[in-house]
C-alpha positions in Angstrom: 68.5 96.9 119.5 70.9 93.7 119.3 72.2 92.3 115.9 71.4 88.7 115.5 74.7 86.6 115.1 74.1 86.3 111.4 74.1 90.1 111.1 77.2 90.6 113.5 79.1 88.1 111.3 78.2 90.1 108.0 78.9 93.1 109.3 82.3 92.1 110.3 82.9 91.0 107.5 81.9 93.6 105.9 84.2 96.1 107.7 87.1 92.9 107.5 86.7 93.6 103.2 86.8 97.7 103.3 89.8 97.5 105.6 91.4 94.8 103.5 90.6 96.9 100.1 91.4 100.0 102.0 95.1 98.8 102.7 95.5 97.4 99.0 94.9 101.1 97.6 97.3 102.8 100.4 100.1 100.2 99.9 99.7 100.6 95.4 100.0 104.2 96.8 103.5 103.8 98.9 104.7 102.0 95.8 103.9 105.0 93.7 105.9 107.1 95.8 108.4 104.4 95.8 109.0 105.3 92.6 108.6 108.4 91.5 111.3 108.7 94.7 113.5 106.4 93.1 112.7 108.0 89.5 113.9 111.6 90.9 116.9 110.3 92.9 118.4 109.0 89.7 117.4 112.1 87.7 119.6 114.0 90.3 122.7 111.8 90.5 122.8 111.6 86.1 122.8 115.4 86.4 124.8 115.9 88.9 127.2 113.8 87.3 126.7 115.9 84.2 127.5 118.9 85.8 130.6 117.4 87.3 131.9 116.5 84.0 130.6 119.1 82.0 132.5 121.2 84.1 135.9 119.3 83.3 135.3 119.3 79.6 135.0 122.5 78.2 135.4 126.5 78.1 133.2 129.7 77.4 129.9 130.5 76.2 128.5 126.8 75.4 130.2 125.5 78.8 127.9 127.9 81.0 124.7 127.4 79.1 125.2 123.8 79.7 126.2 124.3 83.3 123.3 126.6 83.7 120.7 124.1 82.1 122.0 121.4 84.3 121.3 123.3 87.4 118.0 124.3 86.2 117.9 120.5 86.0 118.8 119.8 88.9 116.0 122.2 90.6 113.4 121.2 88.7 114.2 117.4 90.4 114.6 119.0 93.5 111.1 120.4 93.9 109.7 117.4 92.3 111.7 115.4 95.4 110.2 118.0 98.0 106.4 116.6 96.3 107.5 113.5 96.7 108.3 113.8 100.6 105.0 115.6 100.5 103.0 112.7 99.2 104.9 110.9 102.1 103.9 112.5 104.8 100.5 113.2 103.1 100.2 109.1 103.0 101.5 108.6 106.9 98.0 110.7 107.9 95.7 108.3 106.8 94.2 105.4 109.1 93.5 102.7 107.4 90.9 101.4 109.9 88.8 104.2 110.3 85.2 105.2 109.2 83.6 108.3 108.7 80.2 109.3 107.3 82.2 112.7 106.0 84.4 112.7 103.4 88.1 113.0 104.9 91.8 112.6 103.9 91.9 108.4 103.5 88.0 108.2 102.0 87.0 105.6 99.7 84.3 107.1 97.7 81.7 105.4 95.6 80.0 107.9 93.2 78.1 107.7 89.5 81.3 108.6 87.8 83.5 106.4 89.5 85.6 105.3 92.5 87.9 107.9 94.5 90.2 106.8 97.6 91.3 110.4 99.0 94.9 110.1 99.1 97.7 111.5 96.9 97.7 112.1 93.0 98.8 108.4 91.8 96.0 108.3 89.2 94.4 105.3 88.6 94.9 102.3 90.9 93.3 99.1 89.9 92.6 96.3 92.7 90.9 93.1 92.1 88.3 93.8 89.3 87.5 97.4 91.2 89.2 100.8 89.5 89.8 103.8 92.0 91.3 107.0 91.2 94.2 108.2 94.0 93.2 111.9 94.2 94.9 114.7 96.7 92.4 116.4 99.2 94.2 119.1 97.3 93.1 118.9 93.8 89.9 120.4 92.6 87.9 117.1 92.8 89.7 116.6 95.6 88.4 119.9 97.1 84.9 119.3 96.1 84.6 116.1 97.8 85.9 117.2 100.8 83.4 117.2 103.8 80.3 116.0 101.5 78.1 112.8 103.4 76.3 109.9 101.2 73.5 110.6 99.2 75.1 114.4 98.3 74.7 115.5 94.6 77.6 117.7 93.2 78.5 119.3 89.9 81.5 119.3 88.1 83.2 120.6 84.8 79.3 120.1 84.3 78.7 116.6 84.9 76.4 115.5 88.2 78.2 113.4 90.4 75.9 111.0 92.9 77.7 110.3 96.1 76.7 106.9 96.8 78.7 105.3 99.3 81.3 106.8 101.3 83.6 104.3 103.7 
């Protein structure tokens, strides 16, 4: 069977708009990680400069609580910097030019509920008039989606979710 030219065209087009839409999502996504990196960074330089001087200032019991609260601080930032790279990589996986009739890492996903692009956790993401939610393969949504195909019906924290469209 051939496509008539009018058909080609559309469908073209078509694919021209979900690539387009597609990119818009991943790069609100690279500016997310943007900064939450940026947000971390300075949240480990202000208490690393706290420590420093904290450790010039004072003696005994208050001195090492602070110190120790500091380096909790500072490890806290760290694992939230080790997510961060995680988000990273997890973004550098994703083709923006591929299509798949399954559910994958880099899915858009059109259901009853609402939109999902199958990313990283950046939450809501708003692009033209169109609202899609950035959700990790790894969260539970995430998890449920994975691998379904168009037209599947799911439940979750009791509500039916309609998998209409899937590009």
């Amino acid at each position: 069977m051939s496509l008539s030219p009018q058909t080609h065209v559309s469908c073209k087009n078509d694919r021209n708009q979900f690539i387009m839409l597609k990119t818009q999502l991943y790069e609100l996504c690279v500016e997310f990680v943007k900064t939450r990196l940026q947000t971390v960074t300075q949240t480990i330089k202000s208490n690393q400069q706290a420590l420093t001087s904290e450790t010039k200032s004072s003696v005994g019991d208050k001195h090492e609580t602070a110190r120790a609260m500091f380096q909790l601080e500072i490890e806290k930032a760290g694992q939230q910097l080790n997510s961060v790279q995680q988000m990273k990589k997890t973004l550098t996986k994703i083709d923006l030019t591929s299509s798949s009739e399954i559910i994958s890492l880099g899915s858009l996903v059109e259901t009853n509920l609402g939109n999902f692009f199958l990313s990283i956790s950046a939450g809501q993401l708003t692009t033209g008039n169109r609202i899609f939610y950035a959700i990790s393969t790894s969260s539970p949504i995430g998890q449920l989606l994975l691998g379904q195909t168009q037209g599947s019906k799911l439940v979750w924290n009791g509500r039916k979710i309609n998998i209409n469209r899937i590009s």
